[in-house]
N, C-alpha and C positions, 0 to 999 in steps of 0.2 A: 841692300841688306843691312838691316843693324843689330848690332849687337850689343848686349851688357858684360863686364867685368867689373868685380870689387877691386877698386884702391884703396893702400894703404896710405896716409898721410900722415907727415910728422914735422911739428911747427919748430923753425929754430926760434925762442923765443926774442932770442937778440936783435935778431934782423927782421923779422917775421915771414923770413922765408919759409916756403913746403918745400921737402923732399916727397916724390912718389915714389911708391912702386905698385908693379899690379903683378900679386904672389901666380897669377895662371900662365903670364909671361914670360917665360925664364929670361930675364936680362933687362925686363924692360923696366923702366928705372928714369924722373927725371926729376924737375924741379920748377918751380915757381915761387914769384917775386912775394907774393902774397895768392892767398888760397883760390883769385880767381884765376888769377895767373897759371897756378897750380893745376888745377882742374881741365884748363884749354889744353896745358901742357901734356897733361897725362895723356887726354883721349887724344891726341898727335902721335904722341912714342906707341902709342897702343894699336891705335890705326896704322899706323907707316908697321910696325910689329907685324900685322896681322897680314895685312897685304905683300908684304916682302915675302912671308910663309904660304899665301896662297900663289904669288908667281912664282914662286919656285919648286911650285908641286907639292909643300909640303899641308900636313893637317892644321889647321888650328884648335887649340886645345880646349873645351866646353869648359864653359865659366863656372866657377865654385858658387855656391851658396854663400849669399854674405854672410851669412851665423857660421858660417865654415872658419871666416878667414878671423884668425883672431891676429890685429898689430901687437909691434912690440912696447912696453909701459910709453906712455904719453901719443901714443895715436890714434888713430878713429880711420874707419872703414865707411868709402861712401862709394856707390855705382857710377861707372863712365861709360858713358851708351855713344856707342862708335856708329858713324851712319859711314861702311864701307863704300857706298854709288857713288857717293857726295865723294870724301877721300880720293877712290881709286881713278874718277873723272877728274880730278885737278891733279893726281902725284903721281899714278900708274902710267908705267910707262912699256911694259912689256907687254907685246900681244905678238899671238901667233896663228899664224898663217891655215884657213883649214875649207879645203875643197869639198863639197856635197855634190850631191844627185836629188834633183825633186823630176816629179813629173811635171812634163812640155807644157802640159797645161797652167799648172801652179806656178810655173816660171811665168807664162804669159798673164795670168790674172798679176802675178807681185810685178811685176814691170809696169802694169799699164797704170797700177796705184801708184806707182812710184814707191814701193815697199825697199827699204835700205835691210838688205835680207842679213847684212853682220847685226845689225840692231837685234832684229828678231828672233836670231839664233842665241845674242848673250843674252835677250832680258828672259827666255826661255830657259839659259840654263840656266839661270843665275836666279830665277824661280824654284827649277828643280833643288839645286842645291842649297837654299835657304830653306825651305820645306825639308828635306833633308838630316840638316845642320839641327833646324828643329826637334825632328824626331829623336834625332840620336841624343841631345842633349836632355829630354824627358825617357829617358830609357835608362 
């Protein structure tokens, strides 16, 4: 699934450090050495942000319009597009345990493919709920 958020950035002139934040966030907040730095940075806090809020059950919060987010004097607003598969396959760490029922037969055809039936079931939901995630966010 991925996802967009506008960040806010703000250059310390001296150092030419960035500060982020990304205002849909509440807390997510970081920095980089210089703006590329910045940018890898951001979509990290925001990805680890979002994922931490999806294992633990809770919502993640539909991204604003960037003409929505206005920074404060000396900043500027750019999109960090978060590829949550990518993230949650190399940082996720929580999963949990979940027993089904299919019919005898659709167990013996996924068996005999070799079908890895946890696969099937997340890229299933995980379909459902970006479709979803979608809709609500154009509503």
């Amino acid at each position: 699934m991925k996802l967009t958020y506008p960040a806010c950035f703000y250059k310390d002139e001296e150092s030419g450090a960035y500060a982020v934040e990304i205002p849909d966030l509440p807390g997510c907040a970081t920095g980089g050495n210089d703006l590329a730095d910045a940018i890898f940075m951001g979509i990290d806090a925001a990805s680890g942000w979002v994922l931490t809020e999806l294992e633990d059950g809770g919502r993640i919060p539909a991204a604003s319009a960037i003409e929505a987010i206005q920074p404060d004097p000396g900043g500027f607003v750019s999109i960090l597009v978060l590829d949550m598969d990518a993230y949650a396959l190399k940082y996720g760490s929580k999963a949990v345990r979940k027993n089904l029922t299919i019919p005898a037969w659709l167990n013996t055809f996924a068996e005999s493919r070799h079908i890895n039936f946890s696969q099937v079931l997340q890229d299933s939901l995980t379909a459902i709920y970006t479709q979803q995630l979608t809709e609500s966010q154009h509503h």
